[in-house]
C-alpha positions in Angstrom: 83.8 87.1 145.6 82.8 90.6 146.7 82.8 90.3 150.2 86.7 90.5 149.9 86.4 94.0 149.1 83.8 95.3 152.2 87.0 97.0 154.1 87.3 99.3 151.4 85.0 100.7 150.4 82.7 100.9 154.0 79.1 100.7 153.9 78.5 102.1 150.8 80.7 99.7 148.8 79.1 96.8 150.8 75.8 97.7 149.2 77.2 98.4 145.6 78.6 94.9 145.6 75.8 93.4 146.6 73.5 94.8 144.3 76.4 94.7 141.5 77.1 91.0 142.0 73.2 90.3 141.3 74.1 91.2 137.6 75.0 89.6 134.8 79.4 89.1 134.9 78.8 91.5 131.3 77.1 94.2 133.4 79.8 94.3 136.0 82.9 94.8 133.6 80.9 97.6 132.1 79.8 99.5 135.2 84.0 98.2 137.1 85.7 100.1 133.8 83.4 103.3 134.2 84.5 103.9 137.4 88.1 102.8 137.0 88.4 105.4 134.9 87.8 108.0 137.1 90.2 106.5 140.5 93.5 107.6 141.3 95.4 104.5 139.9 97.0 103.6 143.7 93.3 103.4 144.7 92.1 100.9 142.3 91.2 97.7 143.5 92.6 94.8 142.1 90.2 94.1 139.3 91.3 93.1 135.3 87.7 93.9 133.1 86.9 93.0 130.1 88.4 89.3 131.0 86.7 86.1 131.2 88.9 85.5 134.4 88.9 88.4 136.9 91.5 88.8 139.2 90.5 90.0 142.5 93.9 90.6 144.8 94.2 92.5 148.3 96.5 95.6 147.1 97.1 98.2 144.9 96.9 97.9 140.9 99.2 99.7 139.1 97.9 101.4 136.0 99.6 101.0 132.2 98.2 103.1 130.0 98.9 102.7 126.0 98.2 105.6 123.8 98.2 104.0 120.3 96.5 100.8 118.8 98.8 100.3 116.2 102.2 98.0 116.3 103.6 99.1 118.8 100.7 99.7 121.1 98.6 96.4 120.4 101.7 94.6 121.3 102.3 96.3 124.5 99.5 96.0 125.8 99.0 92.1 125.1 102.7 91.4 125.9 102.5 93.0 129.3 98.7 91.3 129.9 100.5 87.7 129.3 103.7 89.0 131.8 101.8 90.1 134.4 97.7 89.6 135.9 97.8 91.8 138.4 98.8 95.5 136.7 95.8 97.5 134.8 96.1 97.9 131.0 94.1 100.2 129.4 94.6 100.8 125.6 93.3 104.1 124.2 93.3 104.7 120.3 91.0 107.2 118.4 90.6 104.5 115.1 88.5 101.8 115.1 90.8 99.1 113.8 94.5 98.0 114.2 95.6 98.5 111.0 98.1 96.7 108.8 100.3 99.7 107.4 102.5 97.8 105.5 100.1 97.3 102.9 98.2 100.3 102.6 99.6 100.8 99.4 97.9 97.9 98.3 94.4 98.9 99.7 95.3 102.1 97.9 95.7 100.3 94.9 92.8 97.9 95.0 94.6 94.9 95.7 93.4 94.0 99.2 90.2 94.8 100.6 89.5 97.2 104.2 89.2 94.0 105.8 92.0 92.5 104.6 94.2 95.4 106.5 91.8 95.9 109.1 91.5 94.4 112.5 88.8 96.0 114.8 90.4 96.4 118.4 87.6 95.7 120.4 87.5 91.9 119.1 91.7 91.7 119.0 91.9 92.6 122.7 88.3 91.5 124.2 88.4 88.4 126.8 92.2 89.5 127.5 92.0 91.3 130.4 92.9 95.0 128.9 90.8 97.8 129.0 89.8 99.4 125.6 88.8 103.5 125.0 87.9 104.2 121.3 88.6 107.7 121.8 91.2 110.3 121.0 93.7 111.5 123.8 93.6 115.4 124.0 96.3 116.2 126.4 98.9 114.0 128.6 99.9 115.8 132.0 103.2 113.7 133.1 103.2 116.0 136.2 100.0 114.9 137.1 100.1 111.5 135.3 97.1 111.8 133.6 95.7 111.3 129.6 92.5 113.6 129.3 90.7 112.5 126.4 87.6 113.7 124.3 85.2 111.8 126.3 87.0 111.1 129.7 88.4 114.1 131.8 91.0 112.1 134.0 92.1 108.3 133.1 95.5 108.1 135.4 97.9 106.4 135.0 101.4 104.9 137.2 103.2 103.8 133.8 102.6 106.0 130.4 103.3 103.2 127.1 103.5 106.7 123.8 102.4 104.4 120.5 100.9 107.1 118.7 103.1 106.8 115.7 104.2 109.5 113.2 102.1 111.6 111.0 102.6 113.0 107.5 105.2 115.8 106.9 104.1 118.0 104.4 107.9 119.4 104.6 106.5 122.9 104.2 105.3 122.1 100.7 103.0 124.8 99.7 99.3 122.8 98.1 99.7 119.8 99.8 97.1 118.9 101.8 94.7 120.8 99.3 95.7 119.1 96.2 97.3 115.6 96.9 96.1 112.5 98.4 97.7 111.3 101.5 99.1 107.7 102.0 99.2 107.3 105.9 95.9 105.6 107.2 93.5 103.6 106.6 91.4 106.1 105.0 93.8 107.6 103.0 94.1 104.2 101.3 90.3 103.7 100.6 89.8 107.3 99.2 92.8 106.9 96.8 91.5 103.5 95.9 87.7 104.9 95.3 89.2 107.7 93.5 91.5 105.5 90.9 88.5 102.4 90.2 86.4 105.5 89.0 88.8 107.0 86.7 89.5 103.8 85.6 86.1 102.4 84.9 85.0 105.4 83.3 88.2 105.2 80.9 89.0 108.9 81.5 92.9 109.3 80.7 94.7 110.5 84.2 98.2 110.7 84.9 99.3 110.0 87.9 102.6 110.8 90.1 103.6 109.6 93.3 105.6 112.3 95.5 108.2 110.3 97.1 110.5 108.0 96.4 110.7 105.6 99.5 109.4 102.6 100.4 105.7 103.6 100.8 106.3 105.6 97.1 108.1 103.0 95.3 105.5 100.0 96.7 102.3 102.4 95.5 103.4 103.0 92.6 104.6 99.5 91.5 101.1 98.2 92.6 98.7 101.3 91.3 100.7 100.3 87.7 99.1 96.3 88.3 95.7 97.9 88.9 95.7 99.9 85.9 96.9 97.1 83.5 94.4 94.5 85.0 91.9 97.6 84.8 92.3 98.3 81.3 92.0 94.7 80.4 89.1 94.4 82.4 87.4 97.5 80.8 89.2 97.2 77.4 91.4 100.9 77.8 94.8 101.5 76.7 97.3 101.4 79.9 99.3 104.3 78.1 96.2 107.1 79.0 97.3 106.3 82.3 100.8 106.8 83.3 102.5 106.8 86.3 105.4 108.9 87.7 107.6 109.0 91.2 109.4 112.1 91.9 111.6 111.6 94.5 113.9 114.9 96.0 116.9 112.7 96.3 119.4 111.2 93.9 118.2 108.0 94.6 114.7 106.1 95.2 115.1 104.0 98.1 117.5 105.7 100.3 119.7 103.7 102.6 118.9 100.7 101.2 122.5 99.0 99.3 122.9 100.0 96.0 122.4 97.0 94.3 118.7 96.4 95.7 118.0 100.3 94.8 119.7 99.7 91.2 117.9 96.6 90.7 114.2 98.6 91.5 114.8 100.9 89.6 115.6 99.1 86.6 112.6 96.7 87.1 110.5 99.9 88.0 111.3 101.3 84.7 110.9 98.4 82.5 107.1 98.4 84.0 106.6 101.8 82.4 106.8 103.6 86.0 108.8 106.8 85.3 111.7 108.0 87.9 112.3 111.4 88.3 115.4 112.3 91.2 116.7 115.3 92.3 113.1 116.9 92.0 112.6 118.7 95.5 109.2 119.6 95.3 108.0 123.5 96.7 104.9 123.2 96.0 101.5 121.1 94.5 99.2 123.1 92.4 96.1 121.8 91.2 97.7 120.1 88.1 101.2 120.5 88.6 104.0 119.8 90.9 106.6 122.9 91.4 110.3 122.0 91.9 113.3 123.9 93.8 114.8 124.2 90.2 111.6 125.5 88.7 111.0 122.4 87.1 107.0 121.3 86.5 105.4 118.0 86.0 102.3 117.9 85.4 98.8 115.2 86.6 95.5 114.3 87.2 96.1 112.7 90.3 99.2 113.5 92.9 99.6 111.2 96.0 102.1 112.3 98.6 104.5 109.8 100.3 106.8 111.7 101.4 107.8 110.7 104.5 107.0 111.2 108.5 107.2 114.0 111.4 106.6 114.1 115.1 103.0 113.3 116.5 101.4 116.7 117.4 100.6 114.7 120.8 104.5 114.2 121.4 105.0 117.5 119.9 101.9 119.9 121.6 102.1 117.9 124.7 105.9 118.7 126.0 107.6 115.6 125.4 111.4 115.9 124.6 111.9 115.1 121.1 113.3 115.5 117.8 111.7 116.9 115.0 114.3 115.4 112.5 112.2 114.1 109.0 112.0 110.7 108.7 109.9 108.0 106.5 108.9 104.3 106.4 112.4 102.4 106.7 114.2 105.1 107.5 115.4 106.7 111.3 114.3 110.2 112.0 112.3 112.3 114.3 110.3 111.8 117.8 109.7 111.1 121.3 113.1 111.2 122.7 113.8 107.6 124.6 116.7 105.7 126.0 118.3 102.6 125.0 115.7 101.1 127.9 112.9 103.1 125.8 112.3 105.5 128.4 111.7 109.1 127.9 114.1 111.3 128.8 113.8 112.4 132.3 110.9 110.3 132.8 111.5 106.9 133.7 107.3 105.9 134.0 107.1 106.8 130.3 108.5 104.7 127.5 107.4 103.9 123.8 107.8 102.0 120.6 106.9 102.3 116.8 107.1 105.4 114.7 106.5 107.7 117.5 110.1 107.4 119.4 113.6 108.4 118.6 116.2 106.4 120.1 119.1 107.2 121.5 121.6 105.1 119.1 123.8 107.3 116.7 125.8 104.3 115.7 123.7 102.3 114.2 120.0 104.9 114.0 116.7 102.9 114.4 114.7 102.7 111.3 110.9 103.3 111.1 109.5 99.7 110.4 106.4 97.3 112.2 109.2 94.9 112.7 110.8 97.1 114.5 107.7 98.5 116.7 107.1 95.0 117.3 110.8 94.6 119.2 110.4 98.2 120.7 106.9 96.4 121.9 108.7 93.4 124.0 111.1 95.9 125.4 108.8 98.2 126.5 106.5 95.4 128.3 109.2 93.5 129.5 110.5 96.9 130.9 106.8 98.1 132.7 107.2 94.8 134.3 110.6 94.4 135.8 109.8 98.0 137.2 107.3 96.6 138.9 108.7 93.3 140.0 111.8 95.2 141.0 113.9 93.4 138.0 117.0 94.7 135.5 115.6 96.4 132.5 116.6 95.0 129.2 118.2 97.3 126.4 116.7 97.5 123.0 118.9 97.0 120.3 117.3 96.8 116.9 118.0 93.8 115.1 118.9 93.0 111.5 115.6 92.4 110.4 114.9 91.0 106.9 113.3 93.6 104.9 111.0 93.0 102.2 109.8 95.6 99.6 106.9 94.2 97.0 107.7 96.0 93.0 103.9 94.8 92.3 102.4 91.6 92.5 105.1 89.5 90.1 108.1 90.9 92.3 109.6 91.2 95.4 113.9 92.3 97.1 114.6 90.9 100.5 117.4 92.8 102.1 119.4 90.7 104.3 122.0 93.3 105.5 124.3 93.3 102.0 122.5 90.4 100.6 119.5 90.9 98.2 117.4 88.6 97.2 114.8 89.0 94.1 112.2 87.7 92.5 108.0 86.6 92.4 108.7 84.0 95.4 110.0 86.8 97.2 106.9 88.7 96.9 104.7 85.8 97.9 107.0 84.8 100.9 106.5 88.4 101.8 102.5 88.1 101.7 102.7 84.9 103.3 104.2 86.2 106.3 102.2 89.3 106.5 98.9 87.1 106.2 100.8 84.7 109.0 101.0 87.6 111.0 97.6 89.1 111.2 96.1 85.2 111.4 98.2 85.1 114.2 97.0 88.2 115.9 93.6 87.5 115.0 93.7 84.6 117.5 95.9 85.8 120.4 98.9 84.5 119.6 102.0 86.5 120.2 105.4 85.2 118.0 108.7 85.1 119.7 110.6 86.1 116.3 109.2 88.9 114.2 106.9 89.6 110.9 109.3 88.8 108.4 110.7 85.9 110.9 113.7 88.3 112.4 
């Protein structure tokens, strides 16, 4: 098969391939992706690594690279892969694992295990034909159209796919990242969750408040109050040494969601024994106490912070247009500035998807949801492709996804635009489809409707 590409590479390449195609299949993905690395992406030949079926083609290969490997990254990339054999895909991501951020909270609070949220990305994506880097991207040069990354000086690039996602806002909050856990990654999870089973089993009283009142505050809390009464079963404590507290800045937990689904949380919320406290705009996070605007204090032993989400510093450091707008799970907000195609502004090579873009929509603003990143996804791979087949573009609009929030294990809301649905079926219909999902993904398998079956 490597006679075909003698013309182009002269003498020199003759002898490479020769000796190359001696080797095992294994060693010749592993020296091809080294040294596509490095090429100009109009320079590379035709060749698709880290796929049981290489495709060798007379021509240019255009180069996609993904910077991300969460929703709306993994889905790029294998979207695009199944449109199109004969266009690079290289994924870069700096974690080790696509992770299932919809139930951190739950990994946080000792319900599921790492594995249970974890994917590692090597395994999702080998035998598919993309190219994986598990490495952080340093700098982006759209100019240049190249992603320098710790390891790698140059990888270029013809289409850029930004997946990064958002990072925590701190707001300004004096203390924060000194004296509160985050709730953002993987990580964060597993440290809040090693931190809580010690307190617990060593029945040392703690309070507990969770700063936010969102989504990812409201789920956290619901399930950190399960752990503690299963806990303090388990190692014969009373639940009321360890209480637990949301303080949420707005009038409202929940915000944006209708009234009767924020209503009906709270109620249940505080019939659990989960205190609400609104209108508490937080200045600052001592070491055992939280500081309001007002000059309010409230006290704990434990403080995590959930509230809400800011620009990539990658977006942000790198020159991208965008908006620095607050946002937070299931809300819209800041980012990369795109188009109703997902472009970037002013650069048409560059689109992207998930928590990492802001849209262009002001009638009807883009919340920050996996279901969502996973639509953005199919956009932006059907886009890179009918740029390169000389095809229309399709327009994202975001749907009216269902949208499930879990109030602990026994209890669940689907929000169906007005409609709300309650109840412990809820909550399992909700797990069922999550599990679904990641089964799914596990093997390869790509859905046509969404997470929550949008």
């Amino acid at each position: 098969m490597f006679k075909n590409f003698f013309p182009f590479f002269g003498f020199f390449g003759a002898k490479f391939f020769l000796w190359a195609g001696k080797k095992s299949f294994g060693f010749r993905q592993a020296v091809l992706a080294k040294i596509l690395a490095f090429l100009p992406a109009t320079a590379i030949i035709g060749a698709v690594i880290n796929s049981g079926n290489v495709n060798y083609w007379a021509g240019a290969l255009k180069r996609v690279v993904v910077v991300g490997g969460g929703f709306g990254g993994v889905e790029t990339a294998l979207r695009l892969r199944r449109l199109s054999k004969s266009v690079e895909v290289i994924l870069v991501n700096d974690g080790d694992c696509f992770a299932f951020a919809p139930a951190f909270y739950e990994t946080a609070a000792g319900e599921l295990s790492e594995g249970d949220v974890c994917i590692l990305i090597s395994k999702l994506l080998g035998g598919k034909g993309i190219v994986y880097y598990h490495d952080a991207v340093k700098k982006i040069d759209l100019k240049r159209k190249f992603v320098q990354t710790k390891n790698v000086s140059e990888i270029r690039f013809d289409f850029l796919a930004m997946a990064c996602g958002a990072q925590a806002s701190c707001h300004g909050v004096l203390g924060v990242q000194k004296n509160a856990f985050s709730l953002k990654s993987k990580e964060d999870a597993e440290r809040i969750f090693e931190y809580t089973n010690n307190v617990l089993s060593q029945k040392r009283p703690h309070s507990f408040v969770v700063c936010g009142g969102g989504l990812t505050g409201v789920e956290f809390a619901a399930t950190l109050k399960d752990h503690i009464e299963l806990s303090c079963m388990k190692f014969n404590c009373s639940v009321s040494g360890y209480p637990v507290s949301i303080l949420q800045g707005g009038k409202t937990i929940l915000p944006d969601l209708p009234k009767k689904a924020v209503d009906f949380a709270a109620k249940y919320l505080l019939s659990r024994g989960i205190k609400i406290v609104t209108g508490f705009h937080i200045v600052s996070v001592g070491q055992k106490s939280v500081t309001a605007a007002d000059g309010r204090k409230i006290g704990f032993d434990m403080a995590v912070w959930a509230g809400g989400l800011r620009t990539h510093d990658l977006i942000v450091q790198n020159g991208f247009p965008f908006s620095g707008a607050g946002s937070g799970r299931g809300l819209p907000g800041g980012g990369m500035l795109v188009n109703n195609f997902l472009q970037l502004k002013g650069h048409g090579f560059v689109f992207g998807a998930g928590d990492c873009i802001c849209v262009d929509a002001p009638k009807n603003p883009v919340v920050k949801t996996a279901q969502n990143a996973v639509d953005q996804a199919k956009v932006v791979a059907w886009n890179i492709d009918a740029l390169l087949r000389g095809k229309k573009l399709r327009r994202y609009s975001q749907a009216r996804n269902k949208f499930y929030c879990a109030l602990g294990k026994n209890m669940g809301m689907l929000v169906d635009g007005n409609r709300v649905l309650t109840g412990k079926k809820i909550r399992q219909k909700k797990e069922r489809l999550e599990e679904k999902y990641v089964e799914n993904l596990r093997k390869g398998l790509l859905s046509k409707r969404n997470i929550y079956g949008g």
